[in-house]
Structure formats: structure tokens, C-alpha cells
C-alpha positions, -999 to +999 in steps of 0.1 A: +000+000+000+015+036-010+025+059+019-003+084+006-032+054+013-013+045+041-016+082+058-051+084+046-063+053+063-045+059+095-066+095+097-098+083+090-093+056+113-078+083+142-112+106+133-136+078+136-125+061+165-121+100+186-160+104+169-171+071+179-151+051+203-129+018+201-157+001+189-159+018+155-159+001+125-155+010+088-147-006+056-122+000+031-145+027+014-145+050+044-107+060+030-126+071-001-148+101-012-179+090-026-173+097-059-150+072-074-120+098-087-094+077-085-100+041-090-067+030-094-061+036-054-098+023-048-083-010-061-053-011-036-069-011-008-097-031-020-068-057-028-054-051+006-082-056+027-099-082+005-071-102-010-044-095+006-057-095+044-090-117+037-108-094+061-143-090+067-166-061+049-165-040+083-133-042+109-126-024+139-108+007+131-082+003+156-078-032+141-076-017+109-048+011+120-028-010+138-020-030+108-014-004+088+010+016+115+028-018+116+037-020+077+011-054+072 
């Protein structure tokens, strides 16, 4: 995943876990705008979370930074 995605995620994940709580969860989308402007990156993390990581549609966002703070 590029460092741009990677910076992306990690803030969306930061705002909706201090909007929400621990308990938050999102999908890969939330990283997105909903207008698909740039599908190219829409396809990375689709392929990281869905291919790569086999996760489920919704994960916990702390689940979800963690792994991407560690490099996974």
C-alpha cells in the first residue's frame, strides 16, 4: 500500500475512533470520497483488505490502524 493510502487510512481511522469510540468500525471505502475519482487507489486497498488481508466487509478501526501503522 502507497504511503499516501497508508496516511489516509491511518486518519480516517484516528477521526472515527475520537468520533465514535474503540468500537468503530468501517470498511475499506471510508478512506474514499464518494465519488470514485481515482479508481486505481480504490483498487489497492480493496486488494489489501480483501485479497491481501481476507478481512471482513467491516473491521474495527483500531484493528484496521494497527495493521497499517505496523507496515502489514
Amino acid at each position: 500500500m502507497r504511503s499516501t493510502l497508508r496516511a489516509k487510512a491511518i486518519a480516517v481511522c484516528n477521526e472515527k475512533v475520537a468520533k465514535k469510540g474503540e468500537t468503530v468500525g468501517l470498511s475499506f471505502y471510508a478512506f474514499f470520497a464518494n465519488k470514485n475519482d481515482d479508481p486505481e487507489l480504490l483498487m489497492e486497498a480493496a486488494e489489501w483488505w480483501i485479497k491481501t488481508h481476507e478481512l471482513d466487509h467491516f473491521e474495527k478501526a483500531v484493528k484496521i490502524r494497527g495493521m497499517i501503522s505496523s507496515g502489514v
